[in-house]
C-alpha positions in Angstrom: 0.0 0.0 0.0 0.9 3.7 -0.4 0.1 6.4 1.8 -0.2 10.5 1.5 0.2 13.0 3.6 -0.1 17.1 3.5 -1.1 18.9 0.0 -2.5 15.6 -1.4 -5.2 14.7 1.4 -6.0 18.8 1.5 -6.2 18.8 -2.3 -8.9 15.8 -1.9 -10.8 16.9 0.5 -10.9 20.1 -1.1 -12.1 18.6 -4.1 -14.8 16.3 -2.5 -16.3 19.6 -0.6 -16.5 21.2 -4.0 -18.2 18.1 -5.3 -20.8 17.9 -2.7 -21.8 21.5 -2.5 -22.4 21.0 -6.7 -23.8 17.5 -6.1 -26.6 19.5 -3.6 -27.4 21.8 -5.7 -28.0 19.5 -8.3 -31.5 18.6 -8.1 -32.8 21.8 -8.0 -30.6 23.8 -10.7 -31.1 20.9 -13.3 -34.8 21.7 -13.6 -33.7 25.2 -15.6 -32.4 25.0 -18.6 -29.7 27.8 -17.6 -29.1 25.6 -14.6 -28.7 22.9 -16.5 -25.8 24.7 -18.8 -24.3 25.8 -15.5 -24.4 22.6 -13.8 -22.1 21.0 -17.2 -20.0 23.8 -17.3 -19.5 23.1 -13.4 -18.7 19.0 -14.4 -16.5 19.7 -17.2 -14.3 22.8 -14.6 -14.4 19.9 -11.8 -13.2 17.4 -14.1 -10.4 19.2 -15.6 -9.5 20.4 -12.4 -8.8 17.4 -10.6 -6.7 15.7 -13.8 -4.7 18.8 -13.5 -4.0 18.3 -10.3 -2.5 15.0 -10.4 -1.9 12.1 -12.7 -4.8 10.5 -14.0 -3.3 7.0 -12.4 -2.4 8.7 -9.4 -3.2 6.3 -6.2 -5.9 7.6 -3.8 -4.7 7.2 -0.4 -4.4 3.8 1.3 -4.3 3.8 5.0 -3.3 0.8 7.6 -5.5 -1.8 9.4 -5.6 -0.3 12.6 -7.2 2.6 10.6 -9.6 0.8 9.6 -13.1 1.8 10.9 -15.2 -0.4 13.9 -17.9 0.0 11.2 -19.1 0.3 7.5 -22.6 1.5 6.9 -25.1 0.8 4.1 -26.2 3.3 1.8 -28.8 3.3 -1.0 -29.9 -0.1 -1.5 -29.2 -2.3 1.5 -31.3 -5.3 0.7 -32.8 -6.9 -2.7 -36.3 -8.5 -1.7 -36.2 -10.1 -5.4 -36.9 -14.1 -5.6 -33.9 -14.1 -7.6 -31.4 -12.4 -5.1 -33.2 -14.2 -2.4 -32.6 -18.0 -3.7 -29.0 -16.4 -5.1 -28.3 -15.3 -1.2 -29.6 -18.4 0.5 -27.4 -20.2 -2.1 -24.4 -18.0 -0.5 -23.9 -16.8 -3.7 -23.0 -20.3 -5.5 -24.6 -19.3 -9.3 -23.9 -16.2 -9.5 -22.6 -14.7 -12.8 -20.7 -11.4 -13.8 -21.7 -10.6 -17.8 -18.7 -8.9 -19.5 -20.5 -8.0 -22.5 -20.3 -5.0 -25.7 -17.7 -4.3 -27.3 -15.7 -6.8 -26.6 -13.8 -9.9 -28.5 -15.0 -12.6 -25.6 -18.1 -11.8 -24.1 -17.8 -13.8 -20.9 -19.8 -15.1 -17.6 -17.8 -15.2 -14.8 -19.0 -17.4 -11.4 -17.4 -16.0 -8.4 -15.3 -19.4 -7.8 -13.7 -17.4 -11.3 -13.7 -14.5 -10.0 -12.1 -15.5 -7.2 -9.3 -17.5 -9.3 -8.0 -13.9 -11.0 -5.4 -12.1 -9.7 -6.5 -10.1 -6.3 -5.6 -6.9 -4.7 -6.9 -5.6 -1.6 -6.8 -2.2 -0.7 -7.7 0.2 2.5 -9.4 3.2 1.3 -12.1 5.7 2.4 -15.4 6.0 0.9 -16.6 9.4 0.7 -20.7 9.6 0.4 -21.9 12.4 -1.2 -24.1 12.3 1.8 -21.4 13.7 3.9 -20.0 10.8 5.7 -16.9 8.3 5.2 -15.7 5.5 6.4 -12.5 3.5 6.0 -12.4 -0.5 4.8 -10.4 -3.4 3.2 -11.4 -4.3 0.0 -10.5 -7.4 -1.8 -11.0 -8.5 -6.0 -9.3 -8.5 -9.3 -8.5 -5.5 -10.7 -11.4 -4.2 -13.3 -8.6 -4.1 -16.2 -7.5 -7.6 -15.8 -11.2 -8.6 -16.7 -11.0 -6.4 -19.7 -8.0 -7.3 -20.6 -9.1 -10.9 -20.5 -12.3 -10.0 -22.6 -10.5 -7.6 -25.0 -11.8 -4.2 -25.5 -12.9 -3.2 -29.3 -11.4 -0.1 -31.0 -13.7 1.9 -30.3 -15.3 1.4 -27.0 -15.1 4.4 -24.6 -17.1 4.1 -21.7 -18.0 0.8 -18.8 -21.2 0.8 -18.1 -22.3 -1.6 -14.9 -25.4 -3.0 -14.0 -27.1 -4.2 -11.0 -29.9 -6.1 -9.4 -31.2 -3.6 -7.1 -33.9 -0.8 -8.1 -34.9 2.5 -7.3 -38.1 4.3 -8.2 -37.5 4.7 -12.0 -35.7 1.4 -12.8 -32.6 -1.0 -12.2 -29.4 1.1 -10.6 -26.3 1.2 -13.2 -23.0 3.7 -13.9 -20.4 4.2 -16.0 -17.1 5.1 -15.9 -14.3 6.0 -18.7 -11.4 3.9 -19.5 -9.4 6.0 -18.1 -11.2 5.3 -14.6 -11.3 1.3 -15.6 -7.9 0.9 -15.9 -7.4 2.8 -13.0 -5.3 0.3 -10.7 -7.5 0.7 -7.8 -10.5 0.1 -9.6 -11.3 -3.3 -8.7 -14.5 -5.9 -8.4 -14.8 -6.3 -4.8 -16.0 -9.6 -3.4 -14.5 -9.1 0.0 -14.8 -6.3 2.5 -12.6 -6.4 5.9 -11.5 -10.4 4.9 -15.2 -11.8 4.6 -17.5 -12.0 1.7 -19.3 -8.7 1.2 -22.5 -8.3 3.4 -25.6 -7.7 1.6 -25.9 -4.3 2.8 -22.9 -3.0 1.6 -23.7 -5.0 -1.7 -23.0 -9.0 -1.9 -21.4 -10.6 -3.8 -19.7 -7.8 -6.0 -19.8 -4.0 -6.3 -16.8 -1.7 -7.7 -14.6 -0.3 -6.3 -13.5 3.2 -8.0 -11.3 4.7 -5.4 -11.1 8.1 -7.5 -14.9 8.8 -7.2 -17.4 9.5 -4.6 -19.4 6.9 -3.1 -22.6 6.7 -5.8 -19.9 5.5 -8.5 -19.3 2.2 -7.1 -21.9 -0.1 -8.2 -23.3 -2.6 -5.6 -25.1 -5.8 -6.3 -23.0 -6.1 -9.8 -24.5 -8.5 -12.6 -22.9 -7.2 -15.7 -20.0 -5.0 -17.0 -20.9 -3.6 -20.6 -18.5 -1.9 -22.7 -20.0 1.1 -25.0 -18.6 3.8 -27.3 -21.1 6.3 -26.0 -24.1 6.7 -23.1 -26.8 8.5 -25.0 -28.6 4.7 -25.0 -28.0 4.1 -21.3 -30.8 5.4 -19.3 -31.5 9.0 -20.3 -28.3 9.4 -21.8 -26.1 10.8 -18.5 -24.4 7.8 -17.4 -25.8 6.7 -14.1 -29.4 5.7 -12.4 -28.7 9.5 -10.1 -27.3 11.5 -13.0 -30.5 10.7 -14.8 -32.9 11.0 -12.5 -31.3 13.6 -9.8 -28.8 16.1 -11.9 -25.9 14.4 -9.9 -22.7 15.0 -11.8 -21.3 12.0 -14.1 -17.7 12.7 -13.0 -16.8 12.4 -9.1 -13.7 12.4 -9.0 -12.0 13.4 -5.4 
Protein backbone atom coordinates (compact mmCIF):
# COMPACT_ATOMS: atom_id res chain seq x y z
CA UNK A 1 0.00 0.00 0.00
CA UNK A 2 0.87 3.65 -0.41
CA UNK A 3 0.11 6.44 1.83
CA UNK A 4 -0.17 10.50 1.51
CA UNK A 5 0.25 12.97 3.60
CA UNK A 6 -0.06 17.12 3.54
CA UNK A 7 -1.10 18.86 0.05
CA UNK A 8 -2.49 15.59 -1.39
CA UNK A 9 -5.23 14.71 1.44
CA UNK A 10 -5.98 18.78 1.54
CA UNK A 11 -6.23 18.76 -2.27
CA UNK A 12 -8.89 15.81 -1.91
CA UNK A 13 -10.79 16.94 0.46
CA UNK A 14 -10.92 20.12 -1.13
CA UNK A 15 -12.09 18.55 -4.06
CA UNK A 16 -14.82 16.27 -2.46
CA UNK A 17 -16.31 19.65 -0.58
CA UNK A 18 -16.46 21.19 -3.97
CA UNK A 19 -18.23 18.14 -5.30
CA UNK A 20 -20.85 17.94 -2.68
CA UNK A 21 -21.82 21.50 -2.50
CA UNK A 22 -22.41 21.04 -6.71
CA UNK A 23 -23.82 17.48 -6.08
CA UNK A 24 -26.56 19.51 -3.59
CA UNK A 25 -27.37 21.77 -5.65
CA UNK A 26 -28.04 19.49 -8.32
CA UNK A 27 -31.54 18.59 -8.07
CA UNK A 28 -32.76 21.79 -8.01
CA UNK A 29 -30.61 23.82 -10.72
CA UNK A 30 -31.09 20.94 -13.28
CA UNK A 31 -34.75 21.71 -13.60
CA UNK A 32 -33.66 25.22 -15.61
CA UNK A 33 -32.37 24.98 -18.55
CA UNK A 34 -29.67 27.82 -17.60
CA UNK A 35 -29.06 25.56 -14.60
CA UNK A 36 -28.69 22.92 -16.46
CA UNK A 37 -25.82 24.74 -18.81
CA UNK A 38 -24.30 25.84 -15.50
CA UNK A 39 -24.43 22.61 -13.78
CA UNK A 40 -22.12 20.97 -17.23
CA UNK A 41 -19.96 23.82 -17.28
CA UNK A 42 -19.49 23.06 -13.37
CA UNK A 43 -18.70 18.99 -14.39
CA UNK A 44 -16.45 19.70 -17.24
CA UNK A 45 -14.28 22.77 -14.56
CA UNK A 46 -14.43 19.89 -11.77
CA UNK A 47 -13.25 17.37 -14.13
CA UNK A 48 -10.37 19.19 -15.60
CA UNK A 49 -9.54 20.38 -12.38
CA UNK A 50 -8.82 17.41 -10.61
CA UNK A 51 -6.74 15.66 -13.78
CA UNK A 52 -4.71 18.83 -13.45
CA UNK A 53 -4.00 18.26 -10.31
CA UNK A 54 -2.52 14.98 -10.37
CA UNK A 55 -1.90 12.13 -12.67
CA UNK A 56 -4.76 10.48 -13.98
CA UNK A 57 -3.30 6.99 -12.44
CA UNK A 58 -2.44 8.69 -9.42
CA UNK A 59 -3.19 6.33 -6.23
CA UNK A 60 -5.88 7.63 -3.79
CA UNK A 61 -4.71 7.21 -0.36
CA UNK A 62 -4.38 3.81 1.29
CA UNK A 63 -4.30 3.80 4.97
CA UNK A 64 -3.30 0.79 7.63
CA UNK A 65 -5.46 -1.84 9.40
CA UNK A 66 -5.59 -0.27 12.57
CA UNK A 67 -7.17 2.58 10.62
CA UNK A 68 -9.63 0.81 9.65
CA UNK A 69 -13.13 1.79 10.86
CA UNK A 70 -15.21 -0.44 13.87
CA UNK A 71 -17.94 -0.02 11.22
CA UNK A 72 -19.11 0.29 7.50
CA UNK A 73 -22.59 1.52 6.87
CA UNK A 74 -25.06 0.85 4.12
CA UNK A 75 -26.15 3.29 1.85
CA UNK A 76 -28.83 3.30 -0.99
CA UNK A 77 -29.92 -0.12 -1.53
CA UNK A 78 -29.21 -2.26 1.47
CA UNK A 79 -31.29 -5.29 0.68
CA UNK A 80 -32.82 -6.92 -2.72
CA UNK A 81 -36.32 -8.55 -1.71
CA UNK A 82 -36.20 -10.10 -5.38
CA UNK A 83 -36.89 -14.08 -5.61
CA UNK A 84 -33.93 -14.08 -7.58
CA UNK A 85 -31.44 -12.35 -5.10
CA UNK A 86 -33.22 -14.16 -2.36
CA UNK A 87 -32.58 -18.00 -3.69
CA UNK A 88 -28.99 -16.39 -5.14
CA UNK A 89 -28.33 -15.25 -1.22
CA UNK A 90 -29.56 -18.40 0.50
CA UNK A 91 -27.40 -20.16 -2.11
CA UNK A 92 -24.38 -18.01 -0.47
CA UNK A 93 -23.88 -16.78 -3.73
CA UNK A 94 -23.01 -20.31 -5.46
CA UNK A 95 -24.62 -19.34 -9.32
CA UNK A 96 -23.89 -16.22 -9.53
CA UNK A 97 -22.61 -14.65 -12.77
CA UNK A 98 -20.73 -11.43 -13.82
CA UNK A 99 -21.65 -10.55 -17.78
CA UNK A 100 -18.67 -8.92 -19.51
CA UNK A 101 -20.53 -8.02 -22.49
CA UNK A 102 -20.31 -5.03 -25.67
CA UNK A 103 -17.72 -4.29 -27.33
CA UNK A 104 -15.68 -6.83 -26.59
CA UNK A 105 -13.83 -9.92 -28.54
CA UNK A 106 -15.01 -12.63 -25.59
CA UNK A 107 -18.05 -11.84 -24.08
CA UNK A 108 -17.80 -13.83 -20.90
CA UNK A 109 -19.82 -15.11 -17.55
CA UNK A 110 -17.76 -15.21 -14.75
CA UNK A 111 -18.97 -17.38 -11.40
CA UNK A 112 -17.39 -16.05 -8.42
CA UNK A 113 -15.30 -19.37 -7.84
CA UNK A 114 -13.68 -17.37 -11.27
CA UNK A 115 -13.66 -14.52 -10.01
CA UNK A 116 -12.14 -15.52 -7.21
CA UNK A 117 -9.33 -17.50 -9.28
CA UNK A 118 -8.00 -13.90 -10.98
CA UNK A 119 -5.38 -12.06 -9.71
CA UNK A 120 -6.47 -10.08 -6.30
CA UNK A 121 -5.65 -6.92 -4.67
CA UNK A 122 -6.86 -5.56 -1.58
CA UNK A 123 -6.80 -2.17 -0.73
CA UNK A 124 -7.69 0.15 2.48
CA UNK A 125 -9.41 3.24 1.27
CA UNK A 126 -12.06 5.69 2.40
CA UNK A 127 -15.38 6.02 0.86
CA UNK A 128 -16.64 9.36 0.72
CA UNK A 129 -20.69 9.64 0.38
CA UNK A 130 -21.91 12.40 -1.20
CA UNK A 131 -24.09 12.30 1.82
CA UNK A 132 -21.36 13.73 3.85
CA UNK A 133 -20.02 10.79 5.71
CA UNK A 134 -16.95 8.30 5.22
CA UNK A 135 -15.74 5.50 6.36
CA UNK A 136 -12.47 3.51 5.96
CA UNK A 137 -12.42 -0.51 4.78
CA UNK A 138 -10.43 -3.35 3.23
CA UNK A 139 -11.40 -4.33 -0.03
CA UNK A 140 -10.50 -7.39 -1.83
CA UNK A 141 -11.03 -8.51 -5.95
CA UNK A 142 -9.34 -8.53 -9.30
CA UNK A 143 -8.49 -5.45 -10.73
CA UNK A 144 -11.41 -4.24 -13.29
CA UNK A 145 -8.62 -4.10 -16.20
CA UNK A 146 -7.50 -7.57 -15.80
CA UNK A 147 -11.16 -8.61 -16.74
CA UNK A 148 -11.03 -6.38 -19.68
CA UNK A 149 -7.97 -7.33 -20.61
CA UNK A 150 -9.13 -10.95 -20.46
CA UNK A 151 -12.34 -10.05 -22.59
CA UNK A 152 -10.49 -7.61 -25.01
CA UNK A 153 -11.76 -4.20 -25.50
CA UNK A 154 -12.92 -3.23 -29.30
CA UNK A 155 -11.44 -0.11 -31.02
CA UNK A 156 -13.71 1.94 -30.32
CA UNK A 157 -15.33 1.38 -26.96
CA UNK A 158 -15.07 4.44 -24.59
CA UNK A 159 -17.10 4.15 -21.72
CA UNK A 160 -17.95 0.77 -18.80
CA UNK A 161 -21.23 0.82 -18.07
CA UNK A 162 -22.33 -1.56 -14.91
CA UNK A 163 -25.37 -2.95 -14.05
CA UNK A 164 -27.11 -4.16 -11.04
CA UNK A 165 -29.86 -6.06 -9.39
CA UNK A 166 -31.19 -3.64 -7.08
CA UNK A 167 -33.90 -0.81 -8.14
CA UNK A 168 -34.95 2.48 -7.35
CA UNK A 169 -38.08 4.33 -8.20
CA UNK A 170 -37.54 4.73 -11.97
CA UNK A 171 -35.72 1.38 -12.83
CA UNK A 172 -32.62 -0.99 -12.17
CA UNK A 173 -29.36 1.06 -10.58
CA UNK A 174 -26.33 1.20 -13.20
CA UNK A 175 -22.97 3.66 -13.90
CA UNK A 176 -20.36 4.18 -16.05
CA UNK A 177 -17.14 5.06 -15.91
CA UNK A 178 -14.27 6.02 -18.73
CA UNK A 179 -11.42 3.85 -19.54
CA UNK A 180 -9.35 5.98 -18.07
CA UNK A 181 -11.15 5.27 -14.56
CA UNK A 182 -11.33 1.25 -15.63
CA UNK A 183 -7.91 0.93 -15.89
CA UNK A 184 -7.36 2.84 -12.96
CA UNK A 185 -5.28 0.35 -10.75
CA UNK A 186 -7.54 0.67 -7.81
CA UNK A 187 -10.55 0.06 -9.65
CA UNK A 188 -11.34 -3.32 -8.71
CA UNK A 189 -14.51 -5.90 -8.44
CA UNK A 190 -14.83 -6.27 -4.81
CA UNK A 191 -16.00 -9.57 -3.40
CA UNK A 192 -14.52 -9.11 0.05
CA UNK A 193 -14.85 -6.26 2.48
CA UNK A 194 -12.58 -6.40 5.86
CA UNK A 195 -11.49 -10.37 4.90
CA UNK A 196 -15.15 -11.82 4.64
CA UNK A 197 -17.46 -11.99 1.72
CA UNK A 198 -19.33 -8.66 1.21
CA UNK A 199 -22.52 -8.33 3.40
CA UNK A 200 -25.64 -7.68 1.62
CA UNK A 201 -25.91 -4.26 2.84
CA UNK A 202 -22.90 -3.03 1.56
CA UNK A 203 -23.74 -5.03 -1.71
CA UNK A 204 -22.98 -9.00 -1.94
CA UNK A 205 -21.37 -10.63 -3.84
CA UNK A 206 -19.75 -7.76 -6.00
CA UNK A 207 -19.81 -4.03 -6.26
CA UNK A 208 -16.81 -1.75 -7.68
CA UNK A 209 -14.60 -0.27 -6.34
CA UNK A 210 -13.50 3.22 -8.02
CA UNK A 211 -11.29 4.68 -5.43
CA UNK A 212 -11.10 8.12 -7.45
CA UNK A 213 -14.86 8.81 -7.19
CA UNK A 214 -17.40 9.52 -4.57
CA UNK A 215 -19.43 6.86 -3.07
CA UNK A 216 -22.58 6.70 -5.77
CA UNK A 217 -19.94 5.47 -8.50
CA UNK A 218 -19.25 2.16 -7.09
CA UNK A 219 -21.91 -0.12 -8.21
CA UNK A 220 -23.30 -2.64 -5.63
CA UNK A 221 -25.14 -5.84 -6.31
CA UNK A 222 -22.98 -6.14 -9.79
CA UNK A 223 -24.52 -8.51 -12.58
CA UNK A 224 -22.91 -7.19 -15.69
CA UNK A 225 -20.00 -5.03 -17.03
CA UNK A 226 -20.85 -3.60 -20.58
CA UNK A 227 -18.55 -1.88 -22.73
CA UNK A 228 -19.98 1.10 -24.99
CA UNK A 229 -18.64 3.79 -27.31
CA UNK A 230 -21.05 6.31 -25.96
CA UNK A 231 -24.10 6.73 -23.14
CA UNK A 232 -26.82 8.46 -25.02
CA UNK A 233 -28.55 4.72 -24.98
CA UNK A 234 -28.01 4.13 -21.30
CA UNK A 235 -30.83 5.43 -19.33
CA UNK A 236 -31.45 9.02 -20.29
CA UNK A 237 -28.28 9.36 -21.82
CA UNK A 238 -26.12 10.76 -18.46
CA UNK A 239 -24.45 7.78 -17.43
CA UNK A 240 -25.84 6.72 -14.13
CA UNK A 241 -29.39 5.70 -12.36
CA UNK A 242 -28.67 9.55 -10.09
CA UNK A 243 -27.26 11.47 -12.99
CA UNK A 244 -30.47 10.74 -14.75
CA UNK A 245 -32.90 10.96 -12.49
CA UNK A 246 -31.30 13.57 -9.83
CA UNK A 247 -28.77 16.08 -11.91
CA UNK A 248 -25.86 14.44 -9.94
CA UNK A 249 -22.69 14.96 -11.75
CA UNK A 250 -21.28 11.99 -14.13
CA UNK A 251 -17.70 12.75 -13.04
CA UNK A 252 -16.83 12.38 -9.08
CA UNK A 253 -13.73 12.45 -8.97
CA UNK A 254 -11.95 13.37 -5.41
Amino acid sequence: MTNSTGPQIKRRGLLAGMGALFLGACSKVAETKIGSGLLDAAEDWHRKAHRSLASRMALAREFEKEDISPYFRGNGTTEIDTPEYQAAMENQFADWRLEVRGMVDTPMSLSMDNIRALPQRTQITRHDCVEGWSAIGEWTGPQLSTLLEAAGVQQGANFVVFRCADSFRQGPYYESIDMVDAYHPQTIVAHLLNGEPLPVKNGAPLRMRIEKQLGYKHAKYLTAIELVASLEDIGEGQGGYWEDHHGYQWYAGI
